[in-house]
C-alpha positions as CSV (number, residue, x, y, z in Angstrom):
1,X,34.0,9.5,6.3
2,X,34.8,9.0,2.7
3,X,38.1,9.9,1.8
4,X,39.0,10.8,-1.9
5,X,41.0,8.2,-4.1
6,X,44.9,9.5,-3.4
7,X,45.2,7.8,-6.9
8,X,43.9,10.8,-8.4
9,X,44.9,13.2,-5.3
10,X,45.7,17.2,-7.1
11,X,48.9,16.3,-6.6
12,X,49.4,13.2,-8.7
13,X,47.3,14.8,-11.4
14,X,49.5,17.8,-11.7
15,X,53.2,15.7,-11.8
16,X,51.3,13.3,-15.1
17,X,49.7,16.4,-16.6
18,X,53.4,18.0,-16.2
19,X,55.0,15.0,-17.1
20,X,53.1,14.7,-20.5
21,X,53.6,18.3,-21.1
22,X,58.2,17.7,-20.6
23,X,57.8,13.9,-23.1
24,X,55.8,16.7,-25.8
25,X,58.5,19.5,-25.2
26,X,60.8,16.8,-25.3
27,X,59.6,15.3,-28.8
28,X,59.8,18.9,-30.4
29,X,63.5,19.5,-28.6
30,X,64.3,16.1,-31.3
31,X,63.3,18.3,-34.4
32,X,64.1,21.5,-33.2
33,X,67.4,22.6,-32.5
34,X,67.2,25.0,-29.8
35,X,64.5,23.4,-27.8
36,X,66.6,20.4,-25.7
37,X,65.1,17.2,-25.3
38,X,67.6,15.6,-22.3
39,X,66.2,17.8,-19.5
40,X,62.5,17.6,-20.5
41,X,63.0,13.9,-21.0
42,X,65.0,13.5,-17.4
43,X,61.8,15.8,-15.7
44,X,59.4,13.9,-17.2
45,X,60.5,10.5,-15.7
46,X,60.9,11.9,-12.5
47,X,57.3,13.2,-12.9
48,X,56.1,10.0,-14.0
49,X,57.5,8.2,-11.2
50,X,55.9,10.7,-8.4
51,X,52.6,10.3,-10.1
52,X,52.3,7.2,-12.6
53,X,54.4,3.6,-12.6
54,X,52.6,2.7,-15.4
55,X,53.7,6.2,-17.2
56,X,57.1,6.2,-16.3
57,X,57.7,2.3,-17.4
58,X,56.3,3.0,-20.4
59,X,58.1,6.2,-21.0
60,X,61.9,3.9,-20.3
61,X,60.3,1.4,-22.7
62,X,59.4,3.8,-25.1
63,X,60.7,2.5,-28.6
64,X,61.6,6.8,-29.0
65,X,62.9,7.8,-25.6
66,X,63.9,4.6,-23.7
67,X,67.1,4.0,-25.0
68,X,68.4,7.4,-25.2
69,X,67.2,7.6,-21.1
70,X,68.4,4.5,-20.5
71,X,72.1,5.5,-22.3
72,X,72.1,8.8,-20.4
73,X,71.5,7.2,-17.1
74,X,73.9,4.5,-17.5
75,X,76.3,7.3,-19.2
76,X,76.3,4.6,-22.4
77,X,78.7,6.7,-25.4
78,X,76.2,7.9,-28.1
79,X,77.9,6.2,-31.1
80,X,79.8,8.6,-33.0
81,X,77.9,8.2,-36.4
82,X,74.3,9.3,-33.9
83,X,76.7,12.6,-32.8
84,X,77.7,13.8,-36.2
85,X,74.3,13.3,-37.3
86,X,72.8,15.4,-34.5
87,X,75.7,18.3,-34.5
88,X,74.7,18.0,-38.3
89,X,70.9,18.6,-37.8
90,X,71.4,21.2,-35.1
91,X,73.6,23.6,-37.1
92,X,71.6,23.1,-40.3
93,X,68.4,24.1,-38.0
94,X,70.7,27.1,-37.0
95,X,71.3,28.0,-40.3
96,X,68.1,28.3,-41.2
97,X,67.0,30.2,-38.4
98,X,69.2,33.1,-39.2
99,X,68.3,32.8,-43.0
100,X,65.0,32.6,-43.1
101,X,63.8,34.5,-39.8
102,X,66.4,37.3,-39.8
103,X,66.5,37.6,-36.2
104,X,68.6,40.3,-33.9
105,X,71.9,40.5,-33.7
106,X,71.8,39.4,-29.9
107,X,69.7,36.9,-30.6
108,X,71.8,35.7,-33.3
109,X,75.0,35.4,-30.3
110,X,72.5,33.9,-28.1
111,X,71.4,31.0,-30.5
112,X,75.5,30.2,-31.1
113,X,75.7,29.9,-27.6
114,X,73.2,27.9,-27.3
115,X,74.2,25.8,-30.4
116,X,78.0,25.4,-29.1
117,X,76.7,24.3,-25.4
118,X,74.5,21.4,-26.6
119,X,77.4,20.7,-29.4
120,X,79.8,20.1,-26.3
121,X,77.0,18.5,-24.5
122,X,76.8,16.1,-27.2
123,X,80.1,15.4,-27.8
124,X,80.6,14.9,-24.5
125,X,78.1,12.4,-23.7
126,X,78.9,9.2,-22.7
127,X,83.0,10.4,-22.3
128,X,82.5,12.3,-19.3
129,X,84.1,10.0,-16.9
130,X,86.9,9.1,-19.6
131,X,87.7,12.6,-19.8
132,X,87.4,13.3,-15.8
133,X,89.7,10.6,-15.4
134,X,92.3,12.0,-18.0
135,X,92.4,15.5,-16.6
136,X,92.7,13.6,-13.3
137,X,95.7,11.2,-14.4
138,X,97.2,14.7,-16.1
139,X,96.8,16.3,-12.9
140,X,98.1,14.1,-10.6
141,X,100.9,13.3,-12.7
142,X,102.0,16.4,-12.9
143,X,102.0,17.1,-9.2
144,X,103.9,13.8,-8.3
145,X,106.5,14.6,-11.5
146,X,107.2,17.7,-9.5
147,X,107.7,15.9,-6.0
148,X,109.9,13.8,-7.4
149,X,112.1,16.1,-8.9
């Protein structure tokens, strides 16, 4: 009985034809504002590494994409100059998406809450466990002030 190469199994194909589909999402979520590239970027090495070694090392040595995966895994600060720079290009694509397309007012709310949840996504990459640990010293600070006295 010949069995079929799992190699190529239906399975495998579908996790590196959806894994190439999340790196192209990702590459437009870079030059568009809306579209995010972190959790196209996050699937599509998870996808890589259920169907493809070769993908997925190639997608964390990617000159484009390796870093910035290998900075959010590590929770590596972006460096402050790279955050103004994209909070600058993401409310300038803003801007000219409600200039030049006009849209609804509901989408109009929709695309400022969108734009203020990945501008506090980006500022707070890379602090998260600076600013866990500052709400935590707060916290407990308070409470043993208030044994104590």
């Amino acid at each position: 009985m010949n069995k079929a190469n799992p190699k190529y199994s239906p399975r495998r194909v579908l996790f590196f034809v959806s894994a190439v589909i999340c790196v192209a999402l990702a590459t437009l979520g870079i030059v568009t504002p809306v579209l995010p590239t972190t959790p196209f970027l996050l699937l599509a090495a998870f996808l890589f590494a259920q169907s493809s070694s070769k993908a997925r090392k190639w997608l964390l040595e990617n000159k484009v994409f390796g870093s910035y995966l290998s900075n959010y895994y590590n929770n590596t600060p972006i460096p402050l100059k790279q955050k103004i720079s994209t909070l600058i290009v993401l409310w300038l694509g803003l801007s000219a998406t409600f200039y030049f397309a006009n849209p609804s007012t509901w989408l109009v709310i929709l695309l400022i809450c969108v734009g203020i949840g990945v501008s506090t996504h980006v500022c707070l990459l890379g602090n998260t466990k600076a600013i866990k640990e500052k709400i935590l010293y707060k916290f407990l600070l308070k409470k043993t002030h208030n044994k104590h006295y």
